[in-house]
N, CA, C and O of each residue as an XYZ file, in Angstrom:
324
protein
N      34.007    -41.074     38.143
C      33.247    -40.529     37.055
C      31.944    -41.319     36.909
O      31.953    -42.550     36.903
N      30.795    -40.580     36.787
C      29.586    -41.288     36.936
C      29.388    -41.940     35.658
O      29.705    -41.087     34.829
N      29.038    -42.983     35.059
C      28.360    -43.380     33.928
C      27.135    -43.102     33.695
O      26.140    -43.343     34.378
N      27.278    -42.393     32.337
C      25.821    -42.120     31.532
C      25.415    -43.599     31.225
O      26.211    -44.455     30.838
N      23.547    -43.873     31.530
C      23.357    -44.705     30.887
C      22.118    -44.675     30.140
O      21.110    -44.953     30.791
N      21.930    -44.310     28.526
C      20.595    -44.328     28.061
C      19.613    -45.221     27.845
O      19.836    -46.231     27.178
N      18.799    -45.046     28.207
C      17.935    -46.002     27.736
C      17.238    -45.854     26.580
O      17.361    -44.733     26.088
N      16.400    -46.776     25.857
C      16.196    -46.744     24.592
C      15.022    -45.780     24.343
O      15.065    -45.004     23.388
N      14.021    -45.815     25.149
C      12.889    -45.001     25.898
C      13.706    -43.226     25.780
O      13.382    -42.219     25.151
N      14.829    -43.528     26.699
C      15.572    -41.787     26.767
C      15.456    -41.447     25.207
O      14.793    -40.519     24.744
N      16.439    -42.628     24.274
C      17.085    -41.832     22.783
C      16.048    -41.475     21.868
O      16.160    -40.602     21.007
N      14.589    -42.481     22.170
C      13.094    -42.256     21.424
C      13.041    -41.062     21.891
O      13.299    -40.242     21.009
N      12.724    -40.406     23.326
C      12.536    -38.717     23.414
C      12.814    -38.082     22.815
O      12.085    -37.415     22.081
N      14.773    -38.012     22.945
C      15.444    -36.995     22.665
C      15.080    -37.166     20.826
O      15.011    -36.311     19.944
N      14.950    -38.285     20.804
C      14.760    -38.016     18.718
C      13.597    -37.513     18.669
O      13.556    -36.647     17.795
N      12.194    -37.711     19.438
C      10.736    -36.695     19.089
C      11.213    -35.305     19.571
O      11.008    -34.196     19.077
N      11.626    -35.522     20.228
C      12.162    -33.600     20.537
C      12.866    -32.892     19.271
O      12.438    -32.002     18.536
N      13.963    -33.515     19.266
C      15.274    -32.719     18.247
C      14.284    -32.660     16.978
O      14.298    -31.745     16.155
N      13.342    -33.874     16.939
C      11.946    -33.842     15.458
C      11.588    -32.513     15.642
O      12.031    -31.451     15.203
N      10.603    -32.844     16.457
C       9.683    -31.477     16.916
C      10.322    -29.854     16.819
O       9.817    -28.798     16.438
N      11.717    -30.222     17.374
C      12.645    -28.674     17.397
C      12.801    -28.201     16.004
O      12.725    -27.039     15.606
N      13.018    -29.217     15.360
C      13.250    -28.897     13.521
C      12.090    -28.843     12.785
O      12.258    -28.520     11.609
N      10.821    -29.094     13.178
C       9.509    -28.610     12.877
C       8.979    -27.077     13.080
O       8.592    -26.206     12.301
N       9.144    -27.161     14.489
C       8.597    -25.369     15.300
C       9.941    -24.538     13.802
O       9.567    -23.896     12.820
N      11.650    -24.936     14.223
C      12.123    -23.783     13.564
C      11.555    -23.695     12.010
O      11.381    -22.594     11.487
N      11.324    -24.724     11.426
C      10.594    -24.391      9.735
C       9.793    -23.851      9.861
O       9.730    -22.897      9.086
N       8.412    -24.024     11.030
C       7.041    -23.169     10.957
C       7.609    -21.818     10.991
O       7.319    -21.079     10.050
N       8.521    -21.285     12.107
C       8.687    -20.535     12.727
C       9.392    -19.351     11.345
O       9.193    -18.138     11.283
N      10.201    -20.181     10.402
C      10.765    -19.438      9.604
C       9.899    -19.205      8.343
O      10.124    -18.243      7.609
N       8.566    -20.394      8.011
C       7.769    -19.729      7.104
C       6.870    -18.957      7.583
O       6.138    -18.460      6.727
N       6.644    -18.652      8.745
C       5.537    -17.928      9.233
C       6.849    -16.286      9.053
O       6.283    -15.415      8.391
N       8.134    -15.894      9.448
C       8.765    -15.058      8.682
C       8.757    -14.825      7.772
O       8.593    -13.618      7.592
N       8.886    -15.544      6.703
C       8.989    -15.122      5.390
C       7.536    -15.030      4.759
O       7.275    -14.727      3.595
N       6.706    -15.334      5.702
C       4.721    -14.788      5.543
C       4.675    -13.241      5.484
O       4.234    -12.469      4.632
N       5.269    -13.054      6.660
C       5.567    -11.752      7.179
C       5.911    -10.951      6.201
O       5.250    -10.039      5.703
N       7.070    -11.354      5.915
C       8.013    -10.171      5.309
C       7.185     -9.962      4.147
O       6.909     -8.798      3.854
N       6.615    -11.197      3.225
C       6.414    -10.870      2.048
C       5.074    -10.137      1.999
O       4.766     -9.455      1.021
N       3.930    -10.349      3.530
C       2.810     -9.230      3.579
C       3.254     -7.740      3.941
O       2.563     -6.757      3.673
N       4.723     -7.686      4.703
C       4.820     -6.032      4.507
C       5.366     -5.537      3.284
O       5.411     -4.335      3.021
N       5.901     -6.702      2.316
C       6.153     -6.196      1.021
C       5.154     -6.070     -0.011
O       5.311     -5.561     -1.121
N       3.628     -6.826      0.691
C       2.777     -6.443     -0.190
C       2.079     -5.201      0.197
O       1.696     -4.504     -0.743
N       1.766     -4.663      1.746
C       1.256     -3.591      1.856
C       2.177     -2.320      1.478
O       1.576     -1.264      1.283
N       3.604     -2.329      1.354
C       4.319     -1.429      0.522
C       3.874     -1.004     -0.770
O       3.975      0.110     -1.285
N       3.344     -2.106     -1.237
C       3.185     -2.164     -2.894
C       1.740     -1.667     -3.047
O       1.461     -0.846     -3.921
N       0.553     -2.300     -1.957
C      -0.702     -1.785     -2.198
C      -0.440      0.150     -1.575
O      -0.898      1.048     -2.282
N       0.046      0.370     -0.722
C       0.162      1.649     -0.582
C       0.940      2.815     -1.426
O       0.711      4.020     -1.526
N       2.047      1.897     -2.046
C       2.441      3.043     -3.642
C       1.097      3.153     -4.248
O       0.537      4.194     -4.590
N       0.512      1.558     -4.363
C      -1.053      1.471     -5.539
C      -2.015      2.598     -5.133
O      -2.629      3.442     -5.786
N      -1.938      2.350     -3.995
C      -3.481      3.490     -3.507
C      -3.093      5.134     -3.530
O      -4.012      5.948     -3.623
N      -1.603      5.613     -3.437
C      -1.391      6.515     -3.812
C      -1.654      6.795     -5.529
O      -2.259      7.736     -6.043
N      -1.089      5.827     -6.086
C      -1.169      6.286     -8.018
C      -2.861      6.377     -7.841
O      -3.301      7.326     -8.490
N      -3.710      5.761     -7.256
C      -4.951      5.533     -7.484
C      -5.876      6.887     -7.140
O      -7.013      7.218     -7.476
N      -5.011      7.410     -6.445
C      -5.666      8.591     -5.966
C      -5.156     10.032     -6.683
O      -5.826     11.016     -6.994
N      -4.042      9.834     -6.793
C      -3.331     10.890     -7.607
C      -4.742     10.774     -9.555
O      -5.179     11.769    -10.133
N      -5.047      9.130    -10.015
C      -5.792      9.620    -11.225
C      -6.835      9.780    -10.882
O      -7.598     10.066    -11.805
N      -7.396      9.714     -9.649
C      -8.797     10.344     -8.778
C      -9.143     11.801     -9.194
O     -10.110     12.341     -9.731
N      -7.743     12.271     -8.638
C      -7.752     13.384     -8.597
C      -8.031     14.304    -10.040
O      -8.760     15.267    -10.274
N      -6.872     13.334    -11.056
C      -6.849     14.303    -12.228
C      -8.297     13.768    -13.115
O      -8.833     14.484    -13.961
N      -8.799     12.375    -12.742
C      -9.988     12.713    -13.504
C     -11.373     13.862    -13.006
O     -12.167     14.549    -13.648
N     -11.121     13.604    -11.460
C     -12.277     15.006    -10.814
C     -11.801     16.331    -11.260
O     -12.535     17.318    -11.314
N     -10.405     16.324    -11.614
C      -9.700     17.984    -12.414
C     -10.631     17.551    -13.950
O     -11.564     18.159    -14.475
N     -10.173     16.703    -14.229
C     -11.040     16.583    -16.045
C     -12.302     16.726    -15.903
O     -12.873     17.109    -16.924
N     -13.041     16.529    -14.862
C     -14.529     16.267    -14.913
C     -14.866     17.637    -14.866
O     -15.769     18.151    -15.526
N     -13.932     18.363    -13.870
C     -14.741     19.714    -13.059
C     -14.447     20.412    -14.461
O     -15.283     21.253    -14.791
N     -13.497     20.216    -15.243
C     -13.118     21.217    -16.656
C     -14.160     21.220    -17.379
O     -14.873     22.168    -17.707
N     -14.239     20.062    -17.640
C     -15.570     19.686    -18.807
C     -17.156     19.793    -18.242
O     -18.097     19.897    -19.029
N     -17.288     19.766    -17.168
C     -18.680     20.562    -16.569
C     -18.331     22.081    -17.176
O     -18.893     22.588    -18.147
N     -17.326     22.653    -16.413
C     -17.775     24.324    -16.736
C     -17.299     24.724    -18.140
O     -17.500     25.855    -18.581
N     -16.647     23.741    -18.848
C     -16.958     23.881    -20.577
C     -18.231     23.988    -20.876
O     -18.882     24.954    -21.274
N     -18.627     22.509    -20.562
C     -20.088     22.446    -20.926
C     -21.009     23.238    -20.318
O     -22.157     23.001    -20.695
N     -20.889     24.194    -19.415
C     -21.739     24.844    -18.723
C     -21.952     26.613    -19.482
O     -22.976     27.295    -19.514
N     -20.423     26.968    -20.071
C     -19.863     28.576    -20.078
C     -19.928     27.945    -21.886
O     -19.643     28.896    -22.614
N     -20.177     26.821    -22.611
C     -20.271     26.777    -23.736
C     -21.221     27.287    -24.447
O     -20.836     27.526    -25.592
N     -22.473     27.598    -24.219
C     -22.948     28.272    -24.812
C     -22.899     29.973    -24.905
O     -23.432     30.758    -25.690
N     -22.204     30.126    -23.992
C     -21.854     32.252    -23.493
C     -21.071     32.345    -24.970
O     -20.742     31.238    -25.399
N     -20.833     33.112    -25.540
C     -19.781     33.946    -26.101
C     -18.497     33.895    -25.682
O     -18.496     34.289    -24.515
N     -17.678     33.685    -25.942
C     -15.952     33.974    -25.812
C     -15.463     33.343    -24.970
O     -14.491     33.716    -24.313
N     -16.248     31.914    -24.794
C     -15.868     31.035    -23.886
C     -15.647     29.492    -24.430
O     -16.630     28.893    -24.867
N     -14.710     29.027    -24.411
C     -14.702     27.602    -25.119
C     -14.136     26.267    -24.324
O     -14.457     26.216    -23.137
N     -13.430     25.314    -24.775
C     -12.883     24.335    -24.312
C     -11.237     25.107    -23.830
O     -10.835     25.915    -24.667
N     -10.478     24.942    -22.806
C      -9.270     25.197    -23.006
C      -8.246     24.209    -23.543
O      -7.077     24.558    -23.705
């Protein structure tokens, strides 16, 4: 049976390594949870930009109303609805 023999030089490596290995996996897992929480913010800005567009919409419906109020307001038999 061969004998292992370390040297002190070897156990300094293997401890900057096993360091280093437990560094990369923390980066590695906050750079995940970077992730996740920017596709949980573009979820959230894309509900936003939908509501944003939906009161786009109903104020260009309010606007276009109140132009042809204000436009058919002076005719006869025509008013605000």
């Amino acid at each position: 049976m061969p004998m292992v023999s370390f040297a002190l030089r070897d156990l300094v490596w293997f401890g900057v390594l096993l360091v280093s290995l437990a560094l990369a996996y923390g980066r590695l897992r906050a750079e995940i949870r970077h992730l996740e929480d920017t596709k949980a913010e573009q979820r959230d800005l894309g509900r936003l930009s939908d509501e944003l567009r939906g009161m786009l919409t109903e104020i260009r419906t309010a606007i276009a109303r109140l132009e042809e109020a204000l436009r058919g307001g002076g005719k006869a038999g025509q008013g605000v609805p």
